[in-house]
C-alpha positions as semicolon CSV with decimal commas, in nm:
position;residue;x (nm);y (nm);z (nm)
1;X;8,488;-15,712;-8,746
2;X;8,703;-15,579;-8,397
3;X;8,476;-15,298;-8,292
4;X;8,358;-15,323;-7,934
5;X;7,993;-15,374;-8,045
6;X;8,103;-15,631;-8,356
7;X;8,288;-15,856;-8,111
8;X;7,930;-15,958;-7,945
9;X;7,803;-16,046;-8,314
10;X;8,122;-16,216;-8,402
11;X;8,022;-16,450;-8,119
12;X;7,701;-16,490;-8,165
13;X;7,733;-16,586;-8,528
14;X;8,005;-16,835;-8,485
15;X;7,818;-17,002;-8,168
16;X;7,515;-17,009;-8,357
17;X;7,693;-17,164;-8,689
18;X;7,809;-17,459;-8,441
19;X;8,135;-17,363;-8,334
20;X;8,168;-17,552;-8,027
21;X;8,451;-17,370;-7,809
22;X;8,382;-17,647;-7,504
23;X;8,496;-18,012;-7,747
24;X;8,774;-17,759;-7,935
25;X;8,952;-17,687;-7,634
26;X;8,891;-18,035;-7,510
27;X;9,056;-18,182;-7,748
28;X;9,387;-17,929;-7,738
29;X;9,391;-17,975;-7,340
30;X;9,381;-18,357;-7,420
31;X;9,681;-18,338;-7,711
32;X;9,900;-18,093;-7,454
33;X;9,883;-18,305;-7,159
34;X;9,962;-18,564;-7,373
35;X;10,295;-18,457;-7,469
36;X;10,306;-18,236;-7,127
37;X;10,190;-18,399;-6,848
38;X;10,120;-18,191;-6,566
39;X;10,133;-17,849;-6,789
40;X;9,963;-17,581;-6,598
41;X;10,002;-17,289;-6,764
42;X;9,920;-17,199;-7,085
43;X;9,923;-16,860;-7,363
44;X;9,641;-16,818;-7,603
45;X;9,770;-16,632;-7,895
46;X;9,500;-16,477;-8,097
47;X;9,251;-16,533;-7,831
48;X;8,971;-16,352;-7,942
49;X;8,726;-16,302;-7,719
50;X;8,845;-16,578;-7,522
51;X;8,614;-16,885;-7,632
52;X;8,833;-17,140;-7,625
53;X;9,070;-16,950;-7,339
54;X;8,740;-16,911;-7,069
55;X;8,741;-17,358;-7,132
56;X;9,145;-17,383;-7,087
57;X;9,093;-17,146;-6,751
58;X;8,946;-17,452;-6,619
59;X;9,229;-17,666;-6,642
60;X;9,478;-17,457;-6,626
61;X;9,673;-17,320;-6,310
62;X;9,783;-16,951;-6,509
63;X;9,611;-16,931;-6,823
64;X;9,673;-16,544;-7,011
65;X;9,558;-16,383;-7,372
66;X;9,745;-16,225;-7,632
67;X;9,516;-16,024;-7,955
68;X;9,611;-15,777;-8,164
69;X;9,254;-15,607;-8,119
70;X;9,170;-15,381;-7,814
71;X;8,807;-15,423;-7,857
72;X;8,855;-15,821;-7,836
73;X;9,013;-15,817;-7,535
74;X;8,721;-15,608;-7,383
75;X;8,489;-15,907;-7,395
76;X;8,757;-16,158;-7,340
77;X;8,822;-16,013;-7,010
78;X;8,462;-15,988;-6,951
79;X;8,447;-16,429;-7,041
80;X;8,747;-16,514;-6,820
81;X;8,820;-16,218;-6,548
82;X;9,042;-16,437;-6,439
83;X;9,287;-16,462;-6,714
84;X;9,560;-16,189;-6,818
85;X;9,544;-16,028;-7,136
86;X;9,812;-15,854;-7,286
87;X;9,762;-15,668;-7,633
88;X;9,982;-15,756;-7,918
89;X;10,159;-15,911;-8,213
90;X;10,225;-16,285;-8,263
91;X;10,495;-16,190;-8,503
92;X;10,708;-16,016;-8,244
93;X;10,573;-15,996;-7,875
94;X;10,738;-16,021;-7,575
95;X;10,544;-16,085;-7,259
96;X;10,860;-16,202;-7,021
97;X;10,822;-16,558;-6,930
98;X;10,716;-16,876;-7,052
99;X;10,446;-17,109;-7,012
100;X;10,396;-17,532;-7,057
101;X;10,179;-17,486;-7,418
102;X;10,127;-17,184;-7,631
103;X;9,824;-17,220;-7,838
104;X;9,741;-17,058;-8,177
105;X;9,364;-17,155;-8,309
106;X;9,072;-17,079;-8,523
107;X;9,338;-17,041;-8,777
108;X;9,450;-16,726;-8,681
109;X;9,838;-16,787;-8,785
110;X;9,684;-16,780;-9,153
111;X;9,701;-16,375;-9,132
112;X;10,064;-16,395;-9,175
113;X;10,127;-16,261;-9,532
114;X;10,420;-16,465;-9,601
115;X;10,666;-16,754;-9,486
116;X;10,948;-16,495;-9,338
117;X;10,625;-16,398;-9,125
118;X;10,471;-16,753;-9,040
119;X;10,844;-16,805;-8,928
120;X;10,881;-16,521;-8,710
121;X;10,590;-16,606;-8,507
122;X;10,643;-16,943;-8,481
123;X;10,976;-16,848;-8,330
124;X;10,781;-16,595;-8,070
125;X;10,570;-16,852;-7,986
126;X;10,888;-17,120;-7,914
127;X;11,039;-16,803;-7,710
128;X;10,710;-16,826;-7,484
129;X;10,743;-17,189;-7,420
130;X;10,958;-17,359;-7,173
131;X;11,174;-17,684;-7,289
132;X;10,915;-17,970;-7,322
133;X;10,662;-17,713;-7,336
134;X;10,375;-17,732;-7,587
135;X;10,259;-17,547;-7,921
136;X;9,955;-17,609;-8,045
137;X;9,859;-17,410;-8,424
138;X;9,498;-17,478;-8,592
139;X;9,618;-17,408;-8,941
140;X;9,402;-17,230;-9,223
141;X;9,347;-17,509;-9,556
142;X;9,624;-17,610;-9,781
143;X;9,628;-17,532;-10,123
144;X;9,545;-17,884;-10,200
145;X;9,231;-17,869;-9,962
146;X;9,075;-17,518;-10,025
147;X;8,779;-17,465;-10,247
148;X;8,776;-17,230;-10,430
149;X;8,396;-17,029;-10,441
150;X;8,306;-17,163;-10,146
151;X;7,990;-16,978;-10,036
152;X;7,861;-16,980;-9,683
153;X;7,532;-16,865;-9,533
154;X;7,358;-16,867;-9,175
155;X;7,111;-16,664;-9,005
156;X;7,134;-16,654;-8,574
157;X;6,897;-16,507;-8,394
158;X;6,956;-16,454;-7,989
159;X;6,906;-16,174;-7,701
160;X;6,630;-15,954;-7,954
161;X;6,904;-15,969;-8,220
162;X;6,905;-16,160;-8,574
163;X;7,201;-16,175;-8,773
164;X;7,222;-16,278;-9,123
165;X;7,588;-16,389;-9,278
166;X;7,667;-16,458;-9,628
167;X;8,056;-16,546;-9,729
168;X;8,236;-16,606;-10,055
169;X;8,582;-16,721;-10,056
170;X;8,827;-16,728;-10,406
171;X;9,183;-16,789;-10,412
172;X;9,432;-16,462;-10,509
173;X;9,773;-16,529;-10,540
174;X;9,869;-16,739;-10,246
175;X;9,596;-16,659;-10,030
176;X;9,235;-16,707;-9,982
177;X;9,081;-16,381;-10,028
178;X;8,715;-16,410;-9,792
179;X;8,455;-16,161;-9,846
180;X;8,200;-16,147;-9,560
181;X;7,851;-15,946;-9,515
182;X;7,645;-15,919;-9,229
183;X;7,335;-15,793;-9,212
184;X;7,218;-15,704;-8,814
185;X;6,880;-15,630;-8,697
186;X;6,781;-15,533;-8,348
187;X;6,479;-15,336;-8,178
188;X;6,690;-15,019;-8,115
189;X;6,895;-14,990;-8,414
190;X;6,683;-15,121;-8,718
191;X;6,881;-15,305;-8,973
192;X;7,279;-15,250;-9,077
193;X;7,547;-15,396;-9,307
194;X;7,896;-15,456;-9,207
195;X;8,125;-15,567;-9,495
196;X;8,440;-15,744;-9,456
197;X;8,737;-15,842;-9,711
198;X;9,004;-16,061;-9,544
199;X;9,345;-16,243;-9,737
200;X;9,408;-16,572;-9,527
201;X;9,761;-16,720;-9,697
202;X;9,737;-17,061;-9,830
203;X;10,019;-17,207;-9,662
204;X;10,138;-17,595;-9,730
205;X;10,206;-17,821;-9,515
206;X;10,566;-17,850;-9,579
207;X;10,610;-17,494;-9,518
208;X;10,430;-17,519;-9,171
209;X;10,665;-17,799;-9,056
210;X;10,985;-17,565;-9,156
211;X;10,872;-17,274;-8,973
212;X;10,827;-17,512;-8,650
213;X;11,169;-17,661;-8,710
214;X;11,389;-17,341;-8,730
215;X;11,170;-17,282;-8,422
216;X;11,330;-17,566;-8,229
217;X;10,994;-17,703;-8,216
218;X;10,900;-18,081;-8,316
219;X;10,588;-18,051;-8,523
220;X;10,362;-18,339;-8,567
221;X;10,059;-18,326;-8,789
222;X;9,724;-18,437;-8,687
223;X;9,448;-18,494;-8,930
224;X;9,141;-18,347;-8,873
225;X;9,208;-18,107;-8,646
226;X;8,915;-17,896;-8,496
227;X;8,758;-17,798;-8,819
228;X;8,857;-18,077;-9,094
229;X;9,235;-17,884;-9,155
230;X;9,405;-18,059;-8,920
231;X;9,642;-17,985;-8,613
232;X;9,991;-17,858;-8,591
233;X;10,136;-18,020;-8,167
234;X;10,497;-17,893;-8,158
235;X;10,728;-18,000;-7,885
236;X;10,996;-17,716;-7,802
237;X;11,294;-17,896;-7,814
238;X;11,523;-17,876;-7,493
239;X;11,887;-17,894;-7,637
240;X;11,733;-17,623;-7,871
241;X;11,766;-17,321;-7,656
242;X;11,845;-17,042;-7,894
243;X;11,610;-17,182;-8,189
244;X;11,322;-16,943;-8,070
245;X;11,563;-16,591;-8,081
C-alpha cells in the first residue's frame, strides 16, 4: 500500500487501530537523550509518512526522512514541511553527513530478506551517525515470539471514509509471510479492495546484535519496545571509525 491515495488510508487505519505515534516517539526521544545528551539532530529511516518524524521535529534541532516510496514522502512532507526528505534505500544510501541518532521503527528493518542485508543497513545506518551518536531499530518478532495464524481485524471510519482491514499472518521459510485486505468505502468512489502480500524475515535476536556489532555499534536490548517486540539502542562506537564502511 505506497500509492499517493493508499498512504492517507494507511494512516488512517493504523491511527484508528491505536497506534499512538505521540508516546512511540516519546519514548525513543527519551532512550536517545539518554545515551546522547544534548542530540539534536536526528534521521528517520523508513519514515513513512512521517508519524513518528512530525513528534521528533519537536525536539529536534535538524530532523530529515529517508523512504524508499515516492508517494510516502508526499504526505510526509505535507506532516512535517519542515523536515528534509530524501528518497532511498536503507541498505545502501548515502545522504553526506551524519546526525546524533538514526532511527529505524515500526519494524521496517524486517524487509531485509536476509542477514548479509540486515548487515548492510545496519552498517549505512552507523555511516549516518556521528561517534556517540544514537541508533535506535524497532525490530519485527523473533521466531520464538511470532504466532503463527495470527488474524487481525478493525474497521475505522473518519473524514466520510470507512475502512475495513482483515490480516492473516503464517510463517514461510524464515519469514512471516502477512496477507492484508482492505476494503474502502467513500461517497465518491463506492466500495474497493486493495490486497496486499508482504514477507517480513523472522530475524533472532542473536543475529540482530551481530549485525550492530560489525557495525561498530553497541546494541542493547530493551524489552518491550513500542509494540511488545522490544527495542534495539545502539551506541556507535568512537574508536570504531571504519566499522560502518
Amino acid at each position: 500500500m505506497y500509492e499517493a491515495e493508499d498512504a492517507e488510508i494507511y494512516d488512517l487505519v493504523h491511527e484508528g487501530r491505536g497506534k499512538d505515534y505521540a508516546a512511540e516517539s516519546k519514548t525513543v526521544i527519551e532512550l536517545i537523550l539518554d545515551n546522547k545528551p544534548g542530540a539534536a539532530s536526528l534521521l528517520d529511516v523508513a519514515c513513512g509518512t512521517a508519524g513518528h518524524l512530525a513528534c521528533f521535529a519537536e525536539q529536534f534541532t535538524e530532523v530529515e526522512g529517508l523512504d524508499v516510496s515516492e508517494d510516502m514522502l508526499v504526505t510526509a512532507r505535507k506532516r512535517a514541511p519542515g523536515a528534509r526528505f530524501h528518497l532511498g534505500d536503507m541498505r545502501d544510501f548515502d545522504l553526506g553527513r551524519t546526525f546524533d541518532a538514526v532511527t529505524c521503527l515500526f519494524a521496517s528493518v524486517g524487509h531485509m530478506r536476509s542477514t548479509g542485508e540486515l548487515a548492510a543497513a545496519l552498517r549505512t545506518f552507523a555511516r549516518h551517525t556521528a561517534p556517540g551518536g544514537v541508533v535506535v531499530v524497532d525490530p519485527w518478532w523473533f521466531p520464538e515470539t511470532f504466532i503463527p495464524g495470527y488474524i487481525a481485524a478493525d474497521v475505522v471510519e473518519a473524514a466520510g471514509r470507512t475502512v475495513a482491514r482483515i490480516s492473516h499472518s503464517s510463517v514461510e521459510g524464515d519469514a512471516t509471510r502477512m496477507d492484508v485486505h482492505y476494503l474502502v468505502a467513500d461517497i465518491e468512489s463506492g466500495i474497493r479492495h486493495i490486497a496486499e502480500s508482504t514477507l517480513i524475515t523472522l530475524f533472532t535476536r542473536a543475529e540482530y546484535e551481530a549485525a550492530f556489532e560489525q557495525a561498530g555499534l553497541t546494541p542493547t536490548y530493551i524489552e518491550g519496545g513500542l509494540a511488545g517486540r522490544g527495542l534495539f539502542v545502539g551506541v556507535r562506537r568512537s574508536d570504531d571509525q571504519g566499522a560502518g564502511r
